[in-house]
C-alpha positions in Angstrom: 0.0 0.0 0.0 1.0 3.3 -0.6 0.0 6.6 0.5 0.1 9.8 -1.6 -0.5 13.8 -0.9 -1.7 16.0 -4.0 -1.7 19.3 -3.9 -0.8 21.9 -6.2 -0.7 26.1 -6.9 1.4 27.1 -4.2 2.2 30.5 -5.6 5.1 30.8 -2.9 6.2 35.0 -3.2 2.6 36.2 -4.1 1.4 39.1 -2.9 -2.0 40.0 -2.2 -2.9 43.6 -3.3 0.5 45.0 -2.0 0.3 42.8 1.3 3.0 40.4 2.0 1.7 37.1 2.4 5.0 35.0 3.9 2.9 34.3 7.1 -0.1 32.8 5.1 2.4 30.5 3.1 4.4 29.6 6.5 1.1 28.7 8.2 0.3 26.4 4.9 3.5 24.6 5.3 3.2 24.2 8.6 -0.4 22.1 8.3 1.5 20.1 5.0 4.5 18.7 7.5 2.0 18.3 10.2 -0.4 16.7 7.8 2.5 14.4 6.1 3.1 12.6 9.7 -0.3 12.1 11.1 -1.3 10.6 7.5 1.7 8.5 7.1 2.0 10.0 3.6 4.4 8.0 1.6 5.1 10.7 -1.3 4.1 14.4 -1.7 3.1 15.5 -5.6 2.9 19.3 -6.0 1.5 19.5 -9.5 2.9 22.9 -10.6 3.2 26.3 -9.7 5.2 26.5 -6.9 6.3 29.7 -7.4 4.2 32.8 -8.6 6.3 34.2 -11.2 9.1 32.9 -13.0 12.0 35.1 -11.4 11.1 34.4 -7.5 12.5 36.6 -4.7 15.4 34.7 -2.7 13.0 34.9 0.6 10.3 32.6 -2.0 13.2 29.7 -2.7 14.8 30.1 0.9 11.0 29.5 1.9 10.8 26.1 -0.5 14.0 24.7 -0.2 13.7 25.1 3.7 10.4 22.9 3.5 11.9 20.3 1.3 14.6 19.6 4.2 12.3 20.1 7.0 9.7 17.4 5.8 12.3 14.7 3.8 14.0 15.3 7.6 11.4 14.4 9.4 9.8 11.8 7.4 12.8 10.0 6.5 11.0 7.7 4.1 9.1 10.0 2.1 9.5 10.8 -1.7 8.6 14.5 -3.3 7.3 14.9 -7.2 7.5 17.9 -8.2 6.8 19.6 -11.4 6.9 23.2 -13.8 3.5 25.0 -13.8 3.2 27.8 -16.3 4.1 30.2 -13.5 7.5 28.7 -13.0 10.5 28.6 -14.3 11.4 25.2 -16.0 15.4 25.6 -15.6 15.0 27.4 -12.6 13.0 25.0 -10.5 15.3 21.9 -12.0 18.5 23.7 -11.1 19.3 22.6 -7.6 18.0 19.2 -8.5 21.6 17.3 -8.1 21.1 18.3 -4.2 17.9 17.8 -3.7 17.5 14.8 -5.5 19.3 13.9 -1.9 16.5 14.5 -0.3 14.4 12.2 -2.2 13.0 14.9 -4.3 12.8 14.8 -8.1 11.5 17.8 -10.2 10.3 17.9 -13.6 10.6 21.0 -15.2 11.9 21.0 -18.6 10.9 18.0 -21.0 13.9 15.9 -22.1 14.5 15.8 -26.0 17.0 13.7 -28.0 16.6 14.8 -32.3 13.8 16.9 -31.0 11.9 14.2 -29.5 10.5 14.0 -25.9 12.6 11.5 -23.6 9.5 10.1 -22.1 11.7 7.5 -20.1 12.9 10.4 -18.1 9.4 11.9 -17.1 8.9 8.5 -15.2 9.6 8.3 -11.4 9.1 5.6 -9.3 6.4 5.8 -6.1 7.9 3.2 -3.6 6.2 2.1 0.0 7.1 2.8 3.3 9.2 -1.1 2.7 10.9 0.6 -0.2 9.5 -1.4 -2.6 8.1 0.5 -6.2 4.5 0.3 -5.5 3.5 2.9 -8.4 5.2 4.6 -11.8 4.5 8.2 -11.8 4.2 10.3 -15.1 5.7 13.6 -14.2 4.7 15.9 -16.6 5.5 19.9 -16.6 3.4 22.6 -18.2 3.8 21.9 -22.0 5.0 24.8 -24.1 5.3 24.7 -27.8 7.8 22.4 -28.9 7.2 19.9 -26.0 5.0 17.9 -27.5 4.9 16.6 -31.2 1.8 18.1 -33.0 -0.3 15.3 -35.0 -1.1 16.0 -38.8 -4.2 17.8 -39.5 -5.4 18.9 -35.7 -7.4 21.8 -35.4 -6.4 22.3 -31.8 -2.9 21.6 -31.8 -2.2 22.2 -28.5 -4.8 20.0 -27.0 -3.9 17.2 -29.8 -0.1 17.4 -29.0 -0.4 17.0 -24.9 -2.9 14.0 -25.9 -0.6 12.4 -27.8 2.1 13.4 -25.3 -0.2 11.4 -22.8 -0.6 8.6 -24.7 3.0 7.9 -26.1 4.2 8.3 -22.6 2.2 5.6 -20.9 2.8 2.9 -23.7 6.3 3.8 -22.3 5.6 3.4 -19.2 3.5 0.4 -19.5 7.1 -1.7 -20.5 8.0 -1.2 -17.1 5.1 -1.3 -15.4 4.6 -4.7 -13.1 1.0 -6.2 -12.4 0.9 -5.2 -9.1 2.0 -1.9 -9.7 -0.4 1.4 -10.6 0.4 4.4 -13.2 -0.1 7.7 -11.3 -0.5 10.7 -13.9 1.1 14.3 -12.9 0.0 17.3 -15.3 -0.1 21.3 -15.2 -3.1 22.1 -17.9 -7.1 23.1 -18.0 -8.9 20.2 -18.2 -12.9 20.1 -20.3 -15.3 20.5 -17.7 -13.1 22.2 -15.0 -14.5 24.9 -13.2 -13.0 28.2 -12.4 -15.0 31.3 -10.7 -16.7 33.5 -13.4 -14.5 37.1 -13.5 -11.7 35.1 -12.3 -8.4 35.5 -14.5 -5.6 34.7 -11.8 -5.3 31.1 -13.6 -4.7 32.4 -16.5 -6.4 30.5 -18.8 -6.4 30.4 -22.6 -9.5 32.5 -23.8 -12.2 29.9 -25.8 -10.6 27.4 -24.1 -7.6 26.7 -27.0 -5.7 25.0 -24.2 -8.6 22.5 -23.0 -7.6 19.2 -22.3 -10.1 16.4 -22.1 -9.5 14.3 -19.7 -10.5 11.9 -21.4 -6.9 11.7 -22.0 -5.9 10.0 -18.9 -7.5 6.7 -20.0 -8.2 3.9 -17.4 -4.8 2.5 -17.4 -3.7 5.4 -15.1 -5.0 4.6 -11.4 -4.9 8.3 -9.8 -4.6 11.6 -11.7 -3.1 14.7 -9.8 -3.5 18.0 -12.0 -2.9 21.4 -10.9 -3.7 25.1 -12.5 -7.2 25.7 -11.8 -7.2 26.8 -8.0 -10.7 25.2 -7.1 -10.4 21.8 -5.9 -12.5 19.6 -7.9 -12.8 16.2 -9.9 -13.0 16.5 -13.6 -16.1 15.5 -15.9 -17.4 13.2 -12.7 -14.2 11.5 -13.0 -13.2 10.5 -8.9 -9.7 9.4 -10.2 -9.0 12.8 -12.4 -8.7 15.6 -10.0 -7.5 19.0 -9.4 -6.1 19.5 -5.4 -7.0 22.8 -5.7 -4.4 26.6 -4.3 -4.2 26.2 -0.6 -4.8 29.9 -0.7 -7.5 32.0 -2.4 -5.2 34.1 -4.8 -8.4 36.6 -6.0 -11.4 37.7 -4.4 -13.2 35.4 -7.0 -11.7 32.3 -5.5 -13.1 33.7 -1.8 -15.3 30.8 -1.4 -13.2 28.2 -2.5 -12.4 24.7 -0.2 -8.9 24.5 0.3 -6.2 21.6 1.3 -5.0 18.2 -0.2 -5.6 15.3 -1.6 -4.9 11.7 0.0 -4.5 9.0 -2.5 -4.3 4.9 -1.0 -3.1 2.7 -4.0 -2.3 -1.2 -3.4 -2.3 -4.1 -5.7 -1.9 -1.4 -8.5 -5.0 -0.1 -8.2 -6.9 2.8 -6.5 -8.0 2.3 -3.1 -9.2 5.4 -2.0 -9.5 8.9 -2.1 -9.6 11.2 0.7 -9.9 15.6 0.9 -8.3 16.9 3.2 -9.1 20.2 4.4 -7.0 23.4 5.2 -8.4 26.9 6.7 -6.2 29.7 5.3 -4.3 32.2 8.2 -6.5 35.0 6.2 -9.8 35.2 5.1 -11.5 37.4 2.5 -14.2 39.5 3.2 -16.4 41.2 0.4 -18.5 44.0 1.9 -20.9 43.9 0.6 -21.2 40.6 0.1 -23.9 40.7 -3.0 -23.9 42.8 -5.6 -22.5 47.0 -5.3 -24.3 48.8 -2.9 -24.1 53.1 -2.9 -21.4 54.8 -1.0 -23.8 55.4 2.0 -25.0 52.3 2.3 -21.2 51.0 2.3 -20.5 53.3 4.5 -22.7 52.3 6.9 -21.8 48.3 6.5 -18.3 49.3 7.3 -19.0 50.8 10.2 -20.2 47.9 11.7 -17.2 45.7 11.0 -15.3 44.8 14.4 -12.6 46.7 16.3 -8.9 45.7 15.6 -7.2 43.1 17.1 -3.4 43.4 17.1 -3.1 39.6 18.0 -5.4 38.2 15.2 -5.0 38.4 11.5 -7.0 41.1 9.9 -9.1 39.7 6.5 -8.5 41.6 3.2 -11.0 43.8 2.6 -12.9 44.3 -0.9 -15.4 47.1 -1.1 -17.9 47.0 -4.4 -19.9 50.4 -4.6 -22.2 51.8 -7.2 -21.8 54.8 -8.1 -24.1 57.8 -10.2 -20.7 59.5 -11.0 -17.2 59.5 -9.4 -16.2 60.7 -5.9 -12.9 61.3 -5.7 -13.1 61.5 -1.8 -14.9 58.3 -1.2 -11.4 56.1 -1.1 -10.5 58.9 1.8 -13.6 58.0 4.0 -13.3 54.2 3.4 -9.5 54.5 4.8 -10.7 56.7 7.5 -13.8 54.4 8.9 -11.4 51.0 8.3 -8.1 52.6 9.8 -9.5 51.3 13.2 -11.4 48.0 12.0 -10.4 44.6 12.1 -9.3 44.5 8.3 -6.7 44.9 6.0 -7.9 47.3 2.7 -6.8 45.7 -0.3 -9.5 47.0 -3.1 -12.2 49.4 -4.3 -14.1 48.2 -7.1 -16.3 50.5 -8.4 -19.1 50.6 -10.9 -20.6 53.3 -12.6 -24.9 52.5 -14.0 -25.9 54.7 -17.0 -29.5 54.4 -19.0 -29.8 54.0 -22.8 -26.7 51.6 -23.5 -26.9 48.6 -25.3 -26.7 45.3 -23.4 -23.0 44.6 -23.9 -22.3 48.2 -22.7 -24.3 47.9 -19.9 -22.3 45.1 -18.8 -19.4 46.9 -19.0 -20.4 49.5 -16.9 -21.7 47.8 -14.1 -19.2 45.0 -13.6 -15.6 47.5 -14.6 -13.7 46.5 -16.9 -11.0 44.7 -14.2 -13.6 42.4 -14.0 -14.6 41.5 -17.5 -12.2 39.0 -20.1 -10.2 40.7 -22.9 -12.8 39.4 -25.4 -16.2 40.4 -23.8 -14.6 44.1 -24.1 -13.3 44.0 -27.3 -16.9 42.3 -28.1 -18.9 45.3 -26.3 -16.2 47.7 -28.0 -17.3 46.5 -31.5 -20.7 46.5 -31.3 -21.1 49.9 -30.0 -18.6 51.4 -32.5 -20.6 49.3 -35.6 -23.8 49.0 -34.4 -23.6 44.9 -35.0 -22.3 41.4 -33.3 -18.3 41.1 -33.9 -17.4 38.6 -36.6 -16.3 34.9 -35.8 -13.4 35.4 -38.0 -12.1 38.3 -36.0 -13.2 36.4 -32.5 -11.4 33.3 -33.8 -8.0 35.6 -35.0 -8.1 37.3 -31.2 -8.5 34.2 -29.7 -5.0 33.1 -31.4 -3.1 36.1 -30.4 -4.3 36.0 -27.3 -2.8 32.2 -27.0 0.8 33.2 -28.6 0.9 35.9 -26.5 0.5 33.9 -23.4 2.9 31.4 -24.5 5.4 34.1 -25.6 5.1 35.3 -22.1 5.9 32.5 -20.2 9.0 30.7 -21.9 
């Protein structure tokens, strides 16, 4: 039998709104080591984005690395699998790997080519048991950027053809090795079909009309468990119990203020799947939306705020997001709020404000009462159009937008 932790999006270095969050990712780790030993976990997966940008601060790796001795220290048996998310850096998160690979940690970043073809060989790691014996193969796979994967003739999504076939052509490989009594655990970075993220929500960054939609129908029924990360709600995929996302163990937007956080225990014996278990985590800091429906006017936030509770030095303040409605701006509005909350058991991190006006076609409309901050690239461009032409945007021009949009994503991440 073997034990294994998913989780995934640990964004280590973000900061929330200008507020340093070190305390919040300390009090996550904390739970993870305390978690690891009262489970007995056998292996720890973090399925991508460990970091939140591709250059993180020294205080970020110090932070990591520090972990990685702490828990391989004190759980002398236990195996780390870590790999790139498309917030990472591939050649930065492999580079230390001749030390910690010491600490019976190995981390996929970069895929290995030979002739330009993926190494699949050396994106398999083997799980073993708390008796050291190989109890599961693991396909470790990074976030795939062009050029990772081979794209099949004629595909109309090559993106989400290429990591399918990437899929595939890596567990025939693994399937040589594989014993009977031994299960195939998947790793991956992507957006699954069916996935759900919070509407308004763009701190996942994914590909707009879903050009980098995976189905998961890719991880056929060979492969036991499936540990994905890059959507920060925890979830299973398509009613799939074995095809799962562990979720951020922090909310990293106001969207994802309601979302479950922790990890996922996976038991595996006999090569197959045993059970599957969520386990939760409370965040240090919460998120408080005031108010908590839709914008309110400046009076009637006024008045909300003044009945939040007095501060407490001891206890950690929520962040603080304010959504008013307003006939026309106030200039001195964001000087009252900071005056009423100076006192007040919060931390201000945002105004949002929206602006109502009559006689506007429906796509305007939208635009004006939700802000642009909280609207998609394409609904604006959409709205944009139709109020400068007087008619619906043309799928041509959707489609070619949609395309930029992707190589400009990918351009800004390798």
């Amino acid at each position: 039998m073997i034990r294994i932790l998913h989780t995934a999006d640990w964004h280590l270095g973000q900061s929330f709104f200008g507020y340093d969050r070190t305390d919040e990712h300390l009090h996550f780790l904390d739970w993870l080591c305390d978690t690891i030993r009262q489970h007995d976990v056998d292996v720890l997966i973090i399925a991508g984005d460990v970091f939140d940008v591709s250059n993180p601060s020294a205080a970020s790796q110090r932070m990591f690395y520090r972990f990685v001795s702490r828990v391989t220290t004190e759980n002398p048996a236990l195996q780390l699998v870590v790999v790139a998310g498309n917030h990472d850096s591939a050649a930065r998160l492999e580079a230390p790997l001749p030390l910690l690979q010491e600490m019976r940690t190995e981390i996929k970043g970069v895929v290995p080519k030979r002739e330009g073809k993926p190494l699949y060989d050396d994106l398999i790691v083997e799980l073993k048991n708390a008796r050291g014996e190989v109890e599961a193969l693991c396909l470790a796979v990074p976030f795939l950027r062009q050029g990772d994967y081979v794209v099949p003739e004629g595909a109309e999504n090559t993106y989400a053809a290429g990591v399918r076939m990437f899929y595939q052509e890596l567990v025939q490989c693994a399937a040589l090795r594989q014993t009977e009594n031994q299960a195939l655990v998947a790793v991956g970075h992507l957006q699954a079909v069916g996935s759900e993220i919070a509407e308004k929500d763009y701190s996942e960054r994914t590909i707009i009309g879903g050009l980098e939609c995976v189905s998961p129908d890719v991880f056929d029924e060979r492969i036991a468990y499936t540990a994905l990360g890059h959507i920060h709600k925890a979830q299973r995929v398509s009613g799939k119990e074995h095809v799962r996302y562990a979720g951020s163990p922090l909310p990293m937007s106001f969207a994802e203020r309601n979302y479950h956080h922790g990890a996922v225990l996976v038991t595996l014996a006999d090569g197959k799947l045993q059970a599957i278990e969520k386990l939760s985590y409370h965040p240090l800091v919460s998120l408080l939306s005031v108010p908590s429906g839709e914008a309110v006017s400046p009076g009637e936030v006024l008045e909300l705020l003044s009945s939040l509770p007095p501060r407490e030095e001891e206890l950690p303040a929520p962040y603080l997001e304010i959504k008013v409605l307003l006939a026309e701006p106030e200039p001195m509005f964001r000087n009252e709020v900071e005056e009423l909350v100076k006192d007040k058991q919060v931390r201000l991190a945002r105004i949002v404000s929206s602006y109502r006006k009559e006689s506007v076609s429906a796509s305007e409309e939208k635009v004006v009462e939700e802000g642009l901050e909280a609207m998609d690239p394409l609904q604006i461009l959409k709205a944009t159009f139709e109020k400068t032409y007087q008619t619906d945007m043309p799928k041509e021009m959707v489609e070619l937008f949609q395309e930029a949009c992707r190589l400009t994503d990918l351009n800004d991440n390798e």
